[in-house]
C-alpha positions in Angstrom: -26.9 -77.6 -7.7 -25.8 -80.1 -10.3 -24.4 -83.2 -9.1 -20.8 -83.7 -9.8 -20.5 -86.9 -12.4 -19.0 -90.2 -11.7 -15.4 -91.4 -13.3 -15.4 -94.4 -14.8 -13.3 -97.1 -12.5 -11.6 -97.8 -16.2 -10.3 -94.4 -16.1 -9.2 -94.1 -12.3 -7.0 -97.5 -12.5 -6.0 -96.4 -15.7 -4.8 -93.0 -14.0 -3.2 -94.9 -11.4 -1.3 -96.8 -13.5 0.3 -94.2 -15.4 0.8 -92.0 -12.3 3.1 -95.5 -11.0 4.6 -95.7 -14.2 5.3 -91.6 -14.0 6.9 -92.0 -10.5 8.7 -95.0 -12.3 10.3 -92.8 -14.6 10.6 -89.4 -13.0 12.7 -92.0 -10.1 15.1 -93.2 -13.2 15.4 -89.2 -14.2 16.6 -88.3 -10.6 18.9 -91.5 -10.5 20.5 -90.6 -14.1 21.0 -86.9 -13.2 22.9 -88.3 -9.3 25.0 -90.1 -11.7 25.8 -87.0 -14.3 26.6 -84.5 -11.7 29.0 -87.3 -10.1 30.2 -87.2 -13.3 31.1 -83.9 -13.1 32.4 -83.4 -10.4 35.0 -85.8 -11.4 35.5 -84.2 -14.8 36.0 -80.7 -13.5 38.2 -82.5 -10.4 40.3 -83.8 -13.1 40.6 -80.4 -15.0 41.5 -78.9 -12.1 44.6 -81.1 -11.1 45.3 -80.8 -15.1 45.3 -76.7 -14.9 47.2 -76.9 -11.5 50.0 -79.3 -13.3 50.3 -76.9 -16.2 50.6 -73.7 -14.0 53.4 -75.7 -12.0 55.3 -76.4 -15.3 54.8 -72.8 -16.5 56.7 -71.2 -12.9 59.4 -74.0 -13.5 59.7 -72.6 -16.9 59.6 -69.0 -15.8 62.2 -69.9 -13.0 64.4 -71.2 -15.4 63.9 -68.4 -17.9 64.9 -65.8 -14.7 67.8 -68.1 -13.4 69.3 -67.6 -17.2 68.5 -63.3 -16.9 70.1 -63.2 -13.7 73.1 -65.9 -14.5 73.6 -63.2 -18.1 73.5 -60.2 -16.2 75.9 -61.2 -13.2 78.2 -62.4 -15.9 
């Protein structure tokens, strides 16, 4: 059987280091993608009150617009 080889301890702590600094950034990655999905959320909140204002205005205007058909044809 052949004997497996030994790693230089250069390498290991070398290894180690970039696996910290990996978990450093991979950590930063999660953070930054919390924050854009927070993001949004409030965008698409803000979209939605925006749609929900403009359909309000658009029944007021179709309310009006039927007030005026009725009001012509009871006249």
């Amino acid at each position: 059987m052949e004997r497996p080889q030994e790693i230089p301890l250069e390498l290991v702590l070398g290894l180690r280091e970039d696996m910290a600094e990996l978990r450093v950034t991979v950590a930063g990655l999660a953070s930054e993608m919390a924050d854009l999905r927070q993001e949004f959320r409030t965008d698409f909140r803000r979209l939605d009150d925006r749609i929900f204002q403009l359909m309000l205005l658009q029944i007021g205007t179709l309310a009006t617009a039927l007030a005026g058909l009725v009001t012509a044809i009871v006249s």
